[in-house]
C-alpha positions in Angstrom: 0.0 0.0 0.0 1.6 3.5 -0.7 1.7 6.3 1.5 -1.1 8.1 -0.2 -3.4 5.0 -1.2 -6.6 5.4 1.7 -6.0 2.7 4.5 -8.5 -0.5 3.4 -8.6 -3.9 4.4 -10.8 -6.9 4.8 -11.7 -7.1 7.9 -11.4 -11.2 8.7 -8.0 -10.9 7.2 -6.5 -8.5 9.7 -4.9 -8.3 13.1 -6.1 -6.0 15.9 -3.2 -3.2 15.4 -4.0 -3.2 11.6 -7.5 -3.3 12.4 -7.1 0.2 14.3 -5.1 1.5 12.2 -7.5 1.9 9.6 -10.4 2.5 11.5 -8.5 5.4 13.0 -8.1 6.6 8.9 -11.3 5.7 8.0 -13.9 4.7 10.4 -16.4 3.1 8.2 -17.4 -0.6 7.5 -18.4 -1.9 4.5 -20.8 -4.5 4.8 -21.9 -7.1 1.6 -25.4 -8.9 1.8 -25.4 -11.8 -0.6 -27.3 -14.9 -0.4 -27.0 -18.7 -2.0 -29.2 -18.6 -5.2 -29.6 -20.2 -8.8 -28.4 -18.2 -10.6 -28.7 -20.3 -13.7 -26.3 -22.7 -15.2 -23.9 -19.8 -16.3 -22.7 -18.7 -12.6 -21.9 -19.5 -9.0 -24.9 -19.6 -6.5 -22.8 -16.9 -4.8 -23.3 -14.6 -7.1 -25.1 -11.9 -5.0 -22.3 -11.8 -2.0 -19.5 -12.5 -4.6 -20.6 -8.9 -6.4 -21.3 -7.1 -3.5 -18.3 -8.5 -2.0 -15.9 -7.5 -4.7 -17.5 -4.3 -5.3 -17.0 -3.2 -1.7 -13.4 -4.3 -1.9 -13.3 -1.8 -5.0 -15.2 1.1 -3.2 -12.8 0.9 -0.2 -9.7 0.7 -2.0 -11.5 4.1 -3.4 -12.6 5.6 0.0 -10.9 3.9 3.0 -12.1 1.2 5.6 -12.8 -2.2 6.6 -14.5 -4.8 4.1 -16.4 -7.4 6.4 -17.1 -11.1 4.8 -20.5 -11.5 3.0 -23.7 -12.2 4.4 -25.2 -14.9 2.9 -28.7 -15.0 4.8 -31.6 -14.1 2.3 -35.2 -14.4 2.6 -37.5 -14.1 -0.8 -34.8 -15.9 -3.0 -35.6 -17.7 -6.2 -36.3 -20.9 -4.5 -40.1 -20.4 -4.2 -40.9 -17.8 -7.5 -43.7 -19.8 -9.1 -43.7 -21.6 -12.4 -39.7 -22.1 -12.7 -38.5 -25.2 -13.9 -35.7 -25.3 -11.0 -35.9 -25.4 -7.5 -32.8 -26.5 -6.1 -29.3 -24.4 -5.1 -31.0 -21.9 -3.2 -31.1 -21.6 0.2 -34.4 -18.9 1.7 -34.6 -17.9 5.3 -37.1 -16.4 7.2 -38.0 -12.4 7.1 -37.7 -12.5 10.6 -34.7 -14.3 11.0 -33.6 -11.6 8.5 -35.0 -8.7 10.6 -32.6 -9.9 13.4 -29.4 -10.6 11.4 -29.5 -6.7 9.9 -30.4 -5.4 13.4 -27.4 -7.4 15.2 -24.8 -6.3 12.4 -25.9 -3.0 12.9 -25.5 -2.9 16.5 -22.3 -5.1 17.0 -20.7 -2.2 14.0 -22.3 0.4 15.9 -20.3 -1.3 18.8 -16.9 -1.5 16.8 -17.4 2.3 16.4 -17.5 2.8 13.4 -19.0 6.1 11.6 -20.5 4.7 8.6 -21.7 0.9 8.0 -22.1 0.9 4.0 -24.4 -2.1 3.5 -24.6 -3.0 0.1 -27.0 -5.3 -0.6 -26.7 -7.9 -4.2 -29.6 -9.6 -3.3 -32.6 -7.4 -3.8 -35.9 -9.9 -3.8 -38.8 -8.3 -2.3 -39.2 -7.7 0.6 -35.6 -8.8 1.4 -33.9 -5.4 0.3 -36.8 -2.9 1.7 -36.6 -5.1 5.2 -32.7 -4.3 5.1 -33.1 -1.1 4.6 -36.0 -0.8 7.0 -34.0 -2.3 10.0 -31.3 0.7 9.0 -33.5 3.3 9.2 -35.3 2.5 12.4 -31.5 1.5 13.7 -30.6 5.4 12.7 -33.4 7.1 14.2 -32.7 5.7 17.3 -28.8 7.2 17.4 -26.7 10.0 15.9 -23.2 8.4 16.1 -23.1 5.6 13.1 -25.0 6.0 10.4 -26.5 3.0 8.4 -26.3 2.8 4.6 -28.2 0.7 3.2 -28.8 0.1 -0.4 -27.9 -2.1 -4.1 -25.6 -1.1 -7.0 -28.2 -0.6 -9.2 -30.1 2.1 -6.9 -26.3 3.9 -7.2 -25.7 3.7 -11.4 -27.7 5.5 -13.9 -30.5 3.0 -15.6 -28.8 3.8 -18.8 -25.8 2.0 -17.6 -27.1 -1.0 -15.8 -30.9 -1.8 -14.3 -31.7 -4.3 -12.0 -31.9 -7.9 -13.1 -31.3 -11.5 -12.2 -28.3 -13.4 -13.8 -28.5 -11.4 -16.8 -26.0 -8.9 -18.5 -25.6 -6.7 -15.8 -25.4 -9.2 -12.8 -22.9 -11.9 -14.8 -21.0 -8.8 -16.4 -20.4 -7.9 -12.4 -19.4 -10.9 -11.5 -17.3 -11.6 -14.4 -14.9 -8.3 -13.1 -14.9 -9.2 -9.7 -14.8 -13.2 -10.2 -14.4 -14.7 -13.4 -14.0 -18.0 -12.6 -17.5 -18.2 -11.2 -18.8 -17.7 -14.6 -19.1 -20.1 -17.8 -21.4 -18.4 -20.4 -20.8 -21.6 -22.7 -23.6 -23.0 -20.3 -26.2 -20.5 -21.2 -28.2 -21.6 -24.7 -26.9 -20.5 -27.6 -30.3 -20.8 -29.9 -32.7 -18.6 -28.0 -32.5 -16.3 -26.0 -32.3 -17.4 -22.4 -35.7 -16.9 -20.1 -36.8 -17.2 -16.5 -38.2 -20.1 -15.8 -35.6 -22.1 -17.9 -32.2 -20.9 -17.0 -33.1 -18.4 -14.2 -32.1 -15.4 -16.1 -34.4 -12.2 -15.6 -32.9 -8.7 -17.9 -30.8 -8.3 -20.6 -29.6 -11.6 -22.7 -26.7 -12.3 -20.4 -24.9 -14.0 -23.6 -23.0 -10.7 -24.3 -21.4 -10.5 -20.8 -18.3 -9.1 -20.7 -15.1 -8.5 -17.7 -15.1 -4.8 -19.5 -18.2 -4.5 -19.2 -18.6 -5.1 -15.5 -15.4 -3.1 -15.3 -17.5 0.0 -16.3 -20.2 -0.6 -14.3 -17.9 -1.0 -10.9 -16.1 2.5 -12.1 -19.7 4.0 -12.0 -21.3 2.3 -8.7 -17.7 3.2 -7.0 -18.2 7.0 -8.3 -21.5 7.4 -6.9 -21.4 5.6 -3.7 -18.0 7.4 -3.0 -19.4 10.6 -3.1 -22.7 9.2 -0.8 -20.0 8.0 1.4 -17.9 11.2 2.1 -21.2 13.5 2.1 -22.9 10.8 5.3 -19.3 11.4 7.0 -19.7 15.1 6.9 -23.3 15.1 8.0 -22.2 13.4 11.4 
């Protein structure tokens, strides 16, 4: 790391002293919410964490601060969408267990100290991502000290860039930048275009996925949620 790069790390990784250090540079958590889901033939059941893991990496390399593990507790996952021709690889919990899992992260970071707890959320099934970001803003009207962000990559780039979608162009582009070998887009079909309830895929056609693609999608999500990041800071 050089002497002007902003103190980062991840968080699991790191002794205590290196741990402080960077808090003491940068007190704010990043926090990914993934879950285990199909995401098709084409790419890792990870996928959600894996992006929101490696994009937080990105944004803190960008802004300072600690990079916790993903979460991989999701309720409302593809497991139970009617009239899909696959049911296993994904793993659904409860709303409340989910409820209590956002609350206690918030607290135990809270705890830890830290200014801002970025939580950026890949899965975004209904109503998984609004009871996320419900839980963060009942957790920050209760204090002024940490303040909760809560929100998805799509909600920070411009639609004409990327829109929200399931294991299609935008989501396998993503995870082709920050993990490429949890893609294989040989899988996908190559004589129609790929749909829902067959290969899990909800957006774009997926087929024309690219690293550079997802490249310019992480350069505008880090942009954006830079500048949210520095502007919560100053409001505290």
């Amino acid at each position: 790391m050089s002497s002007t790069a902003p103190a980062w790390g991840r968080y699991e990784r790191l002794m205590p002293a290196e741990i402080e250090r960077i808090h003491a540079a940068q007190p704010v958590a990043y926090l990914p919410w993934g879950a285990l889901e199909y995401h098709g033939k084409h790419a890792a059941v990870g996928l959600d964490g894996l992006k929101a893991h490696g994009l937080c990496v990105q944004l803190a390399q960008a802004v300072g601060g600690l990079v916790l593990p993903p979460v991989y507790v999701a309720a409302n996952t593809i497991k139970f969408a009617p009239g899909l021709n696959h049911k296993r690889h994904s793993l659904n919990f409860s709303e409340e267990t989910l409820r209590i899992l956002a609350r206690e992260h918030f607290e135990q970071l809270a705890d830890e100290q830290f200014r801002v707890v970025f939580t950026l959320c890949g899965h975004v099934g209904q109503p998984h991502y609004d009871i996320i970001k419900d839980e963060a803003a009942k957790f920050n009207a209760t204090q002024s000290d940490t303040r909760i962000i809560a929100t998805s990559e799509t909600d920070l780039i411009d639609k004409d860039i990327v829109i929200v979608n399931h294991a299609a162009l935008g989501e396998v582009s993503f995870l082709m930048h920050t993990d490429p070998d949890c893609v294989d887009l040989a899988r996908l079909p190559a004589d129609r275009v790929p749909t829902l309830e067959d290969d899990a895929v909800w957006g774009p056609d997926p087929r024309p996925s690219s690293a550079e693609k997802g490249a310019t999608y992480a350069a505008a999500f880090v942009t954006s949620a830079s500048k949210l990041i520095h502007e919560t800071l100053k409001s505290l």
